[in-house]
C-alpha positions as semicolon CSV with decimal commas, in nm:
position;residue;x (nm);y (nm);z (nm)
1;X;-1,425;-0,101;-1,113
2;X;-1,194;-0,267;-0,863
3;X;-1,116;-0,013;-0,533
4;X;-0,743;0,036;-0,424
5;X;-0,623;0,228;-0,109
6;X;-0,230;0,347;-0,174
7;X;-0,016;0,281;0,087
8;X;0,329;0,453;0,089
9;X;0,611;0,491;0,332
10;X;0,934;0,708;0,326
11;X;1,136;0,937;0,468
12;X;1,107;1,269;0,273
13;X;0,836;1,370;0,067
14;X;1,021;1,327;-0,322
15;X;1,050;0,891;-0,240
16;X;0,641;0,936;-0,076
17;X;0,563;1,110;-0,432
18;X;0,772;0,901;-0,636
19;X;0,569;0,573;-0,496
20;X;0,241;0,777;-0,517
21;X;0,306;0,816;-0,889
22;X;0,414;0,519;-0,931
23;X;0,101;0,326;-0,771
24;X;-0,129;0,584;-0,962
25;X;-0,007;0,442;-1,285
26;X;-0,070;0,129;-1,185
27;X;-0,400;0,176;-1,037
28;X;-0,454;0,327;-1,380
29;X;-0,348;0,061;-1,590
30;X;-0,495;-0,187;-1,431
31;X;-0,845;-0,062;-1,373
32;X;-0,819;0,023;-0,996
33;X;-1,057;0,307;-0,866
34;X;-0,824;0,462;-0,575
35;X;-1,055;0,595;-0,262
36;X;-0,742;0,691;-0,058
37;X;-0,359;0,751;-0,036
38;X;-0,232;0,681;0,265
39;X;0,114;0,809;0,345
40;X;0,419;0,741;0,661
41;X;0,663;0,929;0,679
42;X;0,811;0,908;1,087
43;X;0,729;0,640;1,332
44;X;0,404;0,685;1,335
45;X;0,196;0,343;1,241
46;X;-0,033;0,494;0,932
47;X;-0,089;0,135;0,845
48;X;-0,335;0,106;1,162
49;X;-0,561;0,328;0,927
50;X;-0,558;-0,011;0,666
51;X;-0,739;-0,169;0,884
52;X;-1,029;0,117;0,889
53;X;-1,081;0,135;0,565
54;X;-1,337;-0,152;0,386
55;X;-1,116;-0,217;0,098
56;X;-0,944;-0,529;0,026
57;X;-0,674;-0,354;-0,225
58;X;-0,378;-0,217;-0,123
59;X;-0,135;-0,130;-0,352
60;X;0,274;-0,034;-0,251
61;X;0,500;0,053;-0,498
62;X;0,790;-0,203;-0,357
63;X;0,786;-0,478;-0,058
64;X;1,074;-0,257;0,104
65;X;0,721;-0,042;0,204
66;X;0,611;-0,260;0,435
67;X;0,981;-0,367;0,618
68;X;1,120;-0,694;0,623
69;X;0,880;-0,978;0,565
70;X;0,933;-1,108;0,939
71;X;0,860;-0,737;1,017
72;X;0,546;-0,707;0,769
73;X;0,409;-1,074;0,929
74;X;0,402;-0,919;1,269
75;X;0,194;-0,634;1,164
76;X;-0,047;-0,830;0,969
77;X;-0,123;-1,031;1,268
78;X;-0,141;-0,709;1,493
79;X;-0,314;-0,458;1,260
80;X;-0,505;-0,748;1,165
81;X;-0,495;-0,730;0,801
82;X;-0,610;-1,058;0,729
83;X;-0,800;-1,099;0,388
84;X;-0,627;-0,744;0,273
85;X;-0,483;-0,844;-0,097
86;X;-0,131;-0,606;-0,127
87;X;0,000;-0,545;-0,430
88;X;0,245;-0,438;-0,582
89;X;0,254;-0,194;-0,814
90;X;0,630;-0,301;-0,994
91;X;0,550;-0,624;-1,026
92;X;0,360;-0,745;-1,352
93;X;-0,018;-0,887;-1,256
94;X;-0,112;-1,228;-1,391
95;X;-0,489;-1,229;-1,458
């Protein structure tokens, strides 16, 4: 089975479930194992714990998660998540 880490970022709790829920499906339906949920809710950069974690899956439940893509570049390069697949979970997956 394929290993996921959820990553999901909001302001209040309800949106941070909402995504959760939505990414569990997903994981689900796709035949992801998830070994972690991890969860932003203020400034605080929980996507520096990505980089931690040996798993090349991440799935968000919507690109908005992860900022602008100019935004999301910069902390690729600076968390260093090179070779980290992200995927998301509203989009269909083509085998």
């Amino acid at each position: 089975m394929k290993q996921a880490i959820i990553y999901a970022r909001a302001r209040n709790s309800n949106t941070l479930k909402d995504q959760i829920t939505v990414c569990k499906l997903f994981a689900t339906r796709n035949g992801f194992q998830i070994i972690r949920v991890i969860c932003q809710t203020g400034s605080f950069p929980s996507v520096r714990k990505l980089t931690r974690i040996p798993i090349d899956n991440i799935i968000i439940a919507s690109p908005s998660v992860l900022g602008s893509p100019a935004y999301f570049l910069l902390r690729r390069t600076k968390f260093n998540l090179e070779g980290k697949r992200i995927i998301i979970a509203t989009k269909e997956v083509s085998a």
